[in-house]
N, C-alpha and C positions, 0 to 999 in steps of 0.2 A: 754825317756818319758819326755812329756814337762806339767808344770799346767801353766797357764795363770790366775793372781790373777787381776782381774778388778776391779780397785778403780772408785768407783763413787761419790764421792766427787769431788766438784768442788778447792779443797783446797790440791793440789799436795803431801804436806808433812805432811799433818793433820793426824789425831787418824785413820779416816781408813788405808790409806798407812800403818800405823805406827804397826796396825791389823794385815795388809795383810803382813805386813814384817815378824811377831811373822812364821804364816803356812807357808810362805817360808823358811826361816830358817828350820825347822823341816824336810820338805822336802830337798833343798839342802844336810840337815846330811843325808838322802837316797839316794844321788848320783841322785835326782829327777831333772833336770832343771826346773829354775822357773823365770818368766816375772812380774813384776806389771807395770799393761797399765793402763794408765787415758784415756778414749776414748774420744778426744776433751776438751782441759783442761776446754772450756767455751761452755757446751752441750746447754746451750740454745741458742747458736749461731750456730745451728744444721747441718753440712755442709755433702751432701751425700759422700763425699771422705773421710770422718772419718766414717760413716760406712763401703763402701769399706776396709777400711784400716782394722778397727774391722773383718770384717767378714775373711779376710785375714790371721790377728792372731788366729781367732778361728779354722779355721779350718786348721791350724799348731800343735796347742794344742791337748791335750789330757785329758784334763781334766781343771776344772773350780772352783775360788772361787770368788767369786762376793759380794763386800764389800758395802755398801752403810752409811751415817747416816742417823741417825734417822730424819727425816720433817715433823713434824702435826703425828705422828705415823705410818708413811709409807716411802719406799723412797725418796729421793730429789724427788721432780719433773721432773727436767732434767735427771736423772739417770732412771726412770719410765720411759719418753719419749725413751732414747736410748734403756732400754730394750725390750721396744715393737716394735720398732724398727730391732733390733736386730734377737728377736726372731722369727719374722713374716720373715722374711728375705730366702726366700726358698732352697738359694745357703751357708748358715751359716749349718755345718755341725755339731750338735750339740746332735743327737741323740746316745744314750747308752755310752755318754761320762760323765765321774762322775762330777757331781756340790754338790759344799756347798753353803752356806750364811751364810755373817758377817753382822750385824747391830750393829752400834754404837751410842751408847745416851749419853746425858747428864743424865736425869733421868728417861724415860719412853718411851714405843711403842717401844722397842725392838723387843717383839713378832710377835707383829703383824708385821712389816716390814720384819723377815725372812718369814711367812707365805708368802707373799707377793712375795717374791723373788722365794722361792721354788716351787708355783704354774707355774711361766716360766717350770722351770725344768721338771716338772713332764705332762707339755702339749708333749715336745719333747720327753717325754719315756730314761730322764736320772735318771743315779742310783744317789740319792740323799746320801753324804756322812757326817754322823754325828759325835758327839765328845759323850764325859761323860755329856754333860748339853748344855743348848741353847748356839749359837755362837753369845753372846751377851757382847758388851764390854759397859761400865761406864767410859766414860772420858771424860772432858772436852776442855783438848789438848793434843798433842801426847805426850807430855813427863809425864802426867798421867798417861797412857795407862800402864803399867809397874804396875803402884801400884794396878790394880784391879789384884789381883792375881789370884785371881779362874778362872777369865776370860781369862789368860796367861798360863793357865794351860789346861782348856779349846781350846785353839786354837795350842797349841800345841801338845795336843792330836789328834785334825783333820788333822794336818798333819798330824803325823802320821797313821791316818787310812785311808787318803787318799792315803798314798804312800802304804800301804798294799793291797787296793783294783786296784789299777794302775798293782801292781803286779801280783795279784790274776788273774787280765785280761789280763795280758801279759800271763802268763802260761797258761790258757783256751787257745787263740788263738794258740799259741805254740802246745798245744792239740790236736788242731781242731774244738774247741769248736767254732760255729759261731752264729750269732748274728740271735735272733727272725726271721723269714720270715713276710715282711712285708704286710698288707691288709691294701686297700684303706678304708681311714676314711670315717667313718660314718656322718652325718651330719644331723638330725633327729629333727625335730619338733614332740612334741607331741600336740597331738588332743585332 
């Protein structure tokens, strides 16, 4: 089992990285493999062979944690642009595969930027995978990151309930348990 931790920060080794390293750790202690991908270090430099290359890792993956900072209380802009991107992407196989969301602030629009993030997830019909409290970290550089403890406590609890739901779904399949039957979407004006 692989999660693929997508840092969307334009700042490689910055407080998201630094996020996304806390729920890989946790995972790795699971014997989970785990990636953290910057999809094009400079996304507003938007080159279609880095999505190629994304869509590529996603659908190697099996699950998803999707890091972003905090911008005007929303994603980066660039990391917005690659997710729509991304998710519109019809060959990106990304359905009933579990996602989280991290958002990192200085001091506010945490909230609203996982809402943000989780509405991707929840277009594609994935299980959206929680902690004990928002996945929301306070830092203003990654060697901070450490002292929000709640928030370290917090992400290391998602790993852990991501590696239990990874599991839960390896055992279903194991089972025989398969996945919803799909019907063509709806697309519906109202009058």
């Amino acid at each position: 089992m692989k999660v693929l931790l997508v840092n969307g920060s334009q700042n490689a080794k910055g407080t998201t990285n630094e996020s996304l390293g806390i729920v890989a750790k946790e995972l790795n202690a699971q014997g989970i493999e785990t990636e953290i991908y910057q999809p094009c270090p400079k996304i507003y430099q938007f080159d279609p062979a880095c999505l190629d290359e994304a869509v590529k890792k996603v659908n190697e993956a099996d699950a998803f944690v999707f890091g972003s900072p905090v911008h005007y209380a929303a994603t980066s802009g660039s990391f917005s642009c690659f997710m729509d991107a991304l998710f519109g992407r019809k060959d990106a196989e990304l359905a009933f595969k579990p996602a989280a969301a991290i958002a990192v602030e200085r001091r506010a629009g945490g909230s609203a930027t996982l809402d943000e993030m989780q509405k991707y997830f929840l277009f594609k019909q994935m299980p959206i995978v929680s902690s004990n409290y928002w996945n929301i970290v306070h830092a203003r550089t990654a060697d901070k990151v450490a002292a929000d403890e709640e928030a370290v406590q917090t992400l290391r609890i998602l790993g852990k309930n991501m590696g239990w739901m990874l599991n839960c779904l390896k055992a279903g399949k194991e089972a025989g348990v398969k996945i919803p039957e799909q019907e063509e979407k709806i697309n519906s004006v109202y009058r």
